[in-house]
N, C-alpha and C positions, 0 to 999 in steps of 0.2 A: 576869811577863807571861803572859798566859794563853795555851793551845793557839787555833790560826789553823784554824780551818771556813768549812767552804764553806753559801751558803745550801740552804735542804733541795728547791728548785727548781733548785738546776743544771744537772739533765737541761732542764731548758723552757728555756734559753737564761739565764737568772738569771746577774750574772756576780761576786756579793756576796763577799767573804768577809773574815773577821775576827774577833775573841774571841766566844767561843761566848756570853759573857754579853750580848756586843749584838744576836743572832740574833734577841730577840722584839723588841724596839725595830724590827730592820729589815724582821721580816714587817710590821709595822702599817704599812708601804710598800711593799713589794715588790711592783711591777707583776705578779708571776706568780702573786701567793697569792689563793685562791680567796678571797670575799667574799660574805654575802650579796646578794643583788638589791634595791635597794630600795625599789623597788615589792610587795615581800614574794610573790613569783610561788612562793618554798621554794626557788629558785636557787641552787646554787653557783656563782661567778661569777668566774676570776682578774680581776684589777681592768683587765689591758689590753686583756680581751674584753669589758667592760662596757659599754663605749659602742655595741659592737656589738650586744650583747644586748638593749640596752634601745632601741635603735631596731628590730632586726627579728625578736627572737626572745622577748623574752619576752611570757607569755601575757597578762599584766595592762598591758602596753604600752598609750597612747591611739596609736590611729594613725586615719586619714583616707583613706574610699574615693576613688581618682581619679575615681568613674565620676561617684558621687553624691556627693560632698564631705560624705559622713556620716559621724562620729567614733564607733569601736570600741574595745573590748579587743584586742587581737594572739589571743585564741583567737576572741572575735567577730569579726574583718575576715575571719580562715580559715573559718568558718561563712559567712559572705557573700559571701566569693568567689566565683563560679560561679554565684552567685542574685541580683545586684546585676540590679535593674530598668534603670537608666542605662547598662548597658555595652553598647559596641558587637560583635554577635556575627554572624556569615554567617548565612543564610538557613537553614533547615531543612529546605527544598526544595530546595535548591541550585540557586537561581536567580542567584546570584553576589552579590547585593546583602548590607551588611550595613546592621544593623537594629538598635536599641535593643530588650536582651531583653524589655523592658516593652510595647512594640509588635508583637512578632513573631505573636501570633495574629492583629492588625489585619492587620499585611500582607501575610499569607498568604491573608489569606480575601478580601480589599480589590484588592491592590496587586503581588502578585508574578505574574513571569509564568510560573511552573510551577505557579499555582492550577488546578485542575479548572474548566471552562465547559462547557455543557452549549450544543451546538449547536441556534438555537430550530426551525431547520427536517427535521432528520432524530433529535434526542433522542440524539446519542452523545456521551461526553465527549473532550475535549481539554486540553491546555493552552494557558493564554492565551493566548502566544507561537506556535500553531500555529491556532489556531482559525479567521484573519484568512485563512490560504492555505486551508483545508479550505474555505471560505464561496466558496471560486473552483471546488471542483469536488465540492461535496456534491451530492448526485442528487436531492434535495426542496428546493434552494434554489431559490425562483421567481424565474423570470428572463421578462420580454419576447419577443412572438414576432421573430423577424426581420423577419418582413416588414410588422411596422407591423399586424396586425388588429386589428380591436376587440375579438377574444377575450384570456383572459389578465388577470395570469403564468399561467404552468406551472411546474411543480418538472421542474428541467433533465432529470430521467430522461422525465419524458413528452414532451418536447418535438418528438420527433422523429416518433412518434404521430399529433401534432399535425398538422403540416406532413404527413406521409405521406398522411393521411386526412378532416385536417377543413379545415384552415385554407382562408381562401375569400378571401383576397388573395395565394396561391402562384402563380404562374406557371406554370401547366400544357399539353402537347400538347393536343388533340386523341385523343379514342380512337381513330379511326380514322388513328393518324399512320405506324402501318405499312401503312398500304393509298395513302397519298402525301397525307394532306391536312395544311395545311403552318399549322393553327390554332395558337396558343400566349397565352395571355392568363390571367388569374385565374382561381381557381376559381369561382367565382359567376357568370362569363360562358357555363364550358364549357355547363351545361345549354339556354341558349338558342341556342349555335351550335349541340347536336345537333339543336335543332327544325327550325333553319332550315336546315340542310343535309343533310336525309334523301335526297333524290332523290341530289346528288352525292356524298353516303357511297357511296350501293347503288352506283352507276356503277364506283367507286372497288374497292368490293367486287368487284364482276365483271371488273372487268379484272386482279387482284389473282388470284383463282379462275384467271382463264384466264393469265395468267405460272404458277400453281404449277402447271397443269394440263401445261404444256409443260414445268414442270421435271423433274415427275412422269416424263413420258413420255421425257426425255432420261436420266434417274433408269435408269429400266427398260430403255432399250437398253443402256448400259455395263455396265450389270450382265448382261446377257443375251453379250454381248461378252466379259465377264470370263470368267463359266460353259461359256463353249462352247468342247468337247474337241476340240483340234491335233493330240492327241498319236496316233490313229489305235490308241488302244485304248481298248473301249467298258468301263465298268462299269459294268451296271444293275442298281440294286437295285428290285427287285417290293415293293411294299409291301402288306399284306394281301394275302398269298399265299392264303391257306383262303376269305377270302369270293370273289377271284376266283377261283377256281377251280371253286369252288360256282354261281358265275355261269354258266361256259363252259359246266358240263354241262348247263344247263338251256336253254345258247342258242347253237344251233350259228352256228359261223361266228367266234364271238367271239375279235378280234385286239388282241392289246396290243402296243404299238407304243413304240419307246424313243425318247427324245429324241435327235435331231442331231449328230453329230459327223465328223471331217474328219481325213482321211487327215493331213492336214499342213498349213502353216500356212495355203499355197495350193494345198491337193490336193484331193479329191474330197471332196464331203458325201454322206456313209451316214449311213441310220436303219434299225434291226434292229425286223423283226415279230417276233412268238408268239401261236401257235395252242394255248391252254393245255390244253385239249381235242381237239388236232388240228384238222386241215381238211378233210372230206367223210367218208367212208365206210373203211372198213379200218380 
C-alpha cells in the first residue's frame, strides 16, 4: 500500500487525500487547481472561480451594456463604461434632472433650468429658473402707465418720471393749492383752469401774502419777547467800534444808544446812551 498525501491545495480548503500515485488523476478535478480560461484571456483559473470569472472578470468575456443592450469583450464594456450614450446620468448643471449622456448638451442648452437666459429687456444673464421672478422687478422691463395714457410702456425705472412730469391723464392740484384753491383733475386739464382762474388765483395770492404778512409780524414779536433782558444787566456789545468813533469826531453830539432792557421780569425798562466823543465842550 502506498504512503497516504494530502492534495497540494489543502491550504484552499481541498479536503482530497490518498496514494500519492492518484494525486494527478485527482488534479484533473480538483475544484481548487488552477486551469486555464477558456476563452484563452492567458488566465489562471482554479476551476471553482471559473464561472465567476467568465461572467465578470475575464477580459475576452461577451457581455451586454444595460444602457444600450450593445454586446462587448469584458475589457471593451470597461472602456464603455462611463461613455455609454444610453445611460442615465444627473445633469452637469445641477439642475437635478437626470439625462441620457447622449442628450445632455441638448438639454443644457434646450431644456435645463440652470441654462444661462439673457434677459431681452435689460441684457443680463440669469438662469432659466430665475429669470421668470427678475421679469417682475427688472428696471428696463416695459410696463403700462397706471393711469391708462395713451403714452407708453415704459421700462419700469422711468416710470416714475413719467407720472412725476409728463403723464397728462394723472390727477393733479392745482398750483395755486397752497394759496386755498381746491382744483384737482388731470393733467391736460391744469393748463386751461390756470387761464380761467387768473383773477381768483391773484385774490387767493393776496390773501395768502396778507396771513404770511401777520405771521411775519407775530414771527417778530416773540422773538423780540424772547431777546428782551429781565435779568437787569446790560451787555452791549458796540459793533464797528473805529468807524464809529471816526463819526462822533466829525459830528458833534453823536449819541449811540443800547437796546431795552428791564430791571426784572416786571421792574423798570432802562436804555443806556454814549457820547463816544463826549457831549458839548471840555
Amino acid at each position: 500500500m502506498g504512503s497516504l498525501v494530502f492534495c497540494i491545495h489543502h491550504k484552499q480548503g481541498c479536503k482530497w487525500s490518498d496514494e500519492l500515485r492518484k494525486l494527478k488523476a485527482h488534479l484533473n478535478t480538483c475544484k481548487h487547481d488552477a486551469i486555464q480560461c477558456p476563452n484563452k484571456c492567458g488566465s489562471q483559473i482554479p476551476r471553482v472561480m471559473m464561472t465567476d470569472h467568465l461572467a465578470f472578470t475575464c477580459i475576452l468575456r461577451r457581455a451586454i451594456c444595460e444602457f444600450c443592450n450593445v454586446e462587448f469583450t469584458g475589457i471593451g464594456l470597461e472602456e464603455h463604461a462611463g461613455t455609454c450614450s444610453s445611460e442615465p446620468i444627473y445633469c452637469e448643471s445641477k439642475c437635478g434632472t437626470r439625462v441620457l449622456r447622449g442628450r445632455m448638451s441638448i438639454h443644457r442648452a434646450k431644456d435645463c433650468a440652470k441654462r444661462l437666459r439673457r434677459c431681452p429687456h435689460c441684457g443680463r444673464e440669469f438662469s432659466a429658473d430665475t429669470l421668470a421672478a427678475h421679469g417682475a422687478t427688472c428696471p428696463r422691463s416695459p410696463i403700462p402707465c397706471p393711469q391708462r395714457c395713451d403714452a407708453g410702456p415704459f421700462a419700469r425705472a422711468d416710470l416714475d418720471a413719467h407720472l412725476r412730469d409728463e403723464c397728462k391723464a394723472l390727477t393733479v392740484p392745482c398750483t395755486f393749492k397752497e394759496a386755498g384753491c381746491r382744483f384737482k383733475g388731470p393733467r391736460h386739464l391744469l393748463e386751461a383752469h390756470l387761464e380761467a382762474n387768473t383773477s381768483a388765483h391773484l385774490s387767493l395770492m393776496v390773501a395768502l401774502s396778507g396771513r404770511q404778512g401777520q405771521q411775519i409780524n407775530m414771527l417778530k414779536s416773540a422773538m423780540a419777547k424772547l431777546s428782551t433782558n429781565y435779568t437787569g444787566t446790560l451787555l452791549w456789545k458796540i459793533t464797528d467800534w473805529s468807524v464809529k468813533m471816526q463819526e462822533a469826531k466829525t459830528k458833534d453830539g453823536l449819541e449811540l444808544v443800547s437796546p431795552p432792557f428791564y430791571t426784572s421780569q416786571y421792574g423798570y425798562k432802562l436804555q443806556a446812551s454814549m457820547f463816544l466823543n463826549g457831549n458839548g465842550p471840555g
